[in-house]
N, C-alpha and C positions, 0 to 999 in steps of 0.2 A: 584706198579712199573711203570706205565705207567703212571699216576696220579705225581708222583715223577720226572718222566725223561719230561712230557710235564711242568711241573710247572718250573722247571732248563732250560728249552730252554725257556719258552715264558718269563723268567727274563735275561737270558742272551740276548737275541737279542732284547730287549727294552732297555737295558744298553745301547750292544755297537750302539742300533740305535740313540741312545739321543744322546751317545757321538759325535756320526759321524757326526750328525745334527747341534748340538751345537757349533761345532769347524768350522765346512762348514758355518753354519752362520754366522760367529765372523767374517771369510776370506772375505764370501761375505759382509758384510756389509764394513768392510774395504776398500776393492776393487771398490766396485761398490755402490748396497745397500744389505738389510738385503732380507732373502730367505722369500717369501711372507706368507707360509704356515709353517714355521717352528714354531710359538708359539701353533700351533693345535695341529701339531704331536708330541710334545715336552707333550702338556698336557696328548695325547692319553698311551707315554711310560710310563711315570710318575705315569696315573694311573692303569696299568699295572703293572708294578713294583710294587707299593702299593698295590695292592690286591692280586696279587699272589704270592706276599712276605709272606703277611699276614699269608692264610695256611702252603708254605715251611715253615714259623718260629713256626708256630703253631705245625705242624709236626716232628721239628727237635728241639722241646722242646729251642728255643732262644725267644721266647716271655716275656716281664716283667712279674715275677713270684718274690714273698718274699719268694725266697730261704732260707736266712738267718736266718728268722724265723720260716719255715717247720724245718728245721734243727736241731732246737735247743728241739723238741718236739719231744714227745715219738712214735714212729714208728705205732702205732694205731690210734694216733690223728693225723699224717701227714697222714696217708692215709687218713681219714673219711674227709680231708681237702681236701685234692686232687680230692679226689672226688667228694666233694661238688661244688669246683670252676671248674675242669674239664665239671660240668653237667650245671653250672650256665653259664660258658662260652658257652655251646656248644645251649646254648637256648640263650642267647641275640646276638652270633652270626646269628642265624635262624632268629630273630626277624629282626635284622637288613638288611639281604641279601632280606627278605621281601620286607620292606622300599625302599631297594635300586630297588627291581624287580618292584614295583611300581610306581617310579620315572621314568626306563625304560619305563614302557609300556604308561607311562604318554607322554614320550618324542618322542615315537613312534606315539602312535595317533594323537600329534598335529606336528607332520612333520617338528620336529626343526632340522635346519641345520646350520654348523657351520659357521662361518665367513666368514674364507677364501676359505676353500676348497669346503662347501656347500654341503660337505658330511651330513647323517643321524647323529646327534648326538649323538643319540640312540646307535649307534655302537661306540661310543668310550668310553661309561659310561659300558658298557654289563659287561664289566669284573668285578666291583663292586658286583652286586649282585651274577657271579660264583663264586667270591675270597673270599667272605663273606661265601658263602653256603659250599662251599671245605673247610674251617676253620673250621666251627661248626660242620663238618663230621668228624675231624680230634679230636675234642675235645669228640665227642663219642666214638671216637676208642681209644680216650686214658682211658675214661670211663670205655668201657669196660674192657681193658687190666688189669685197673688197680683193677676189678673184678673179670677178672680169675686169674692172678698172683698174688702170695702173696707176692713181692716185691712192693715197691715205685714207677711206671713209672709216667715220667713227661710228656710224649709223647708216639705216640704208637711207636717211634725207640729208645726211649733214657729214661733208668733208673734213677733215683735220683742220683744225683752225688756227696751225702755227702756219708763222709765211717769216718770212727772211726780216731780219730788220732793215735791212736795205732796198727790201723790196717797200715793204711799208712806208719808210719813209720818202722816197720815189714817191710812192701814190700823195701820198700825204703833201709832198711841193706841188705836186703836178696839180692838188687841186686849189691850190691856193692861187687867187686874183693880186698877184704885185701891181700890175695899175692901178686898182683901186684901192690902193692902200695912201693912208695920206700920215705923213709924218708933220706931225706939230714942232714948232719951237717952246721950248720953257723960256720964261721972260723972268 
């Protein structure tokens, strides 16, 4: 829950802060010239956005997934799938957030600062290897889920979202009102 509502505020206010920057810069440069730090902070939302997208999507089951072909297989083999690619993701995400936590303490040690602002570099990469690690935690938790429950989860909030066509369309009459349905004559 907390993990959920800090991932939704650090992507919305990297949004509207790109937006606001983007647009302020486009004015200033217009106007006068371009905002001197605005390609820094620009890269800083951006890779924010990217990585804490990353787990939300990971989380909320919208990550590229071959749905179409889980689907079409028999509900034994979609799961022993699922969960093969749930555990396969959830360990090259770790390996990766590694990488990336290496890069950091690389770029810490040797005291790289950025361009314009000449801030620590080091603090505008950090989010890589949290957005990375939050994913691959996200990918165990679907893991599990999909160990304890004997359903299909594609995520640990969101079920497999294939259902029978016969079952759909079932729903689908069942909610349809034929009494109030009124048939016209053509004249």
């Amino acid at each position: 829950m907390i993990v959920d509502k800090f991932e939704v505020w650090v992507i919305m206010i990297s949004t509207s802060g790109l937006a606001v920057l983007l647009i302020a810069n486009v004015i200033s440069r217009n106007v006068y010239r371009s905002i001197y730090f605005a390609e820094e902070v620009a890269q800083l939302f951006i890779i924010l956005i990217t990585f804490m997208g990353t787990s939300y999507a990971t989380r909320k089951a919208r990550h590229i997934r071959m749905g179409a072909l889980l689907e079409l297989l028999p509900s034994k083999v979609e799961k022993f799938l699922i969960l093969l690619i749930t555990a396969v993701s959830a360990i090259v995400m770790f390996i990766l957030a590694y990488i990336a936590l290496r890069y950091v303490i690389t770029l810490r040690m040797r005291d790289t600062l950025t361009a314009s602002l000449r801030a620590p570099y080091w603090l505008f990469v950090i989010a890589a290897p949290v957005g990375l690690a939050m994913s691959g935690f996200q990918f165990v938790r679907t893991f599990i889920k999909n160990i304890i429950e004997k359903e299909v989860w594609l995520s640990p909030e969101q079920q497999s979202e294939y259902e029978d066509e016969e079952v759909m369309l079932a729903e689908a009459m069942a909610s349809i009102d034929f009494d109030s349905i009124e048939l016209k004559e053509n004249k």
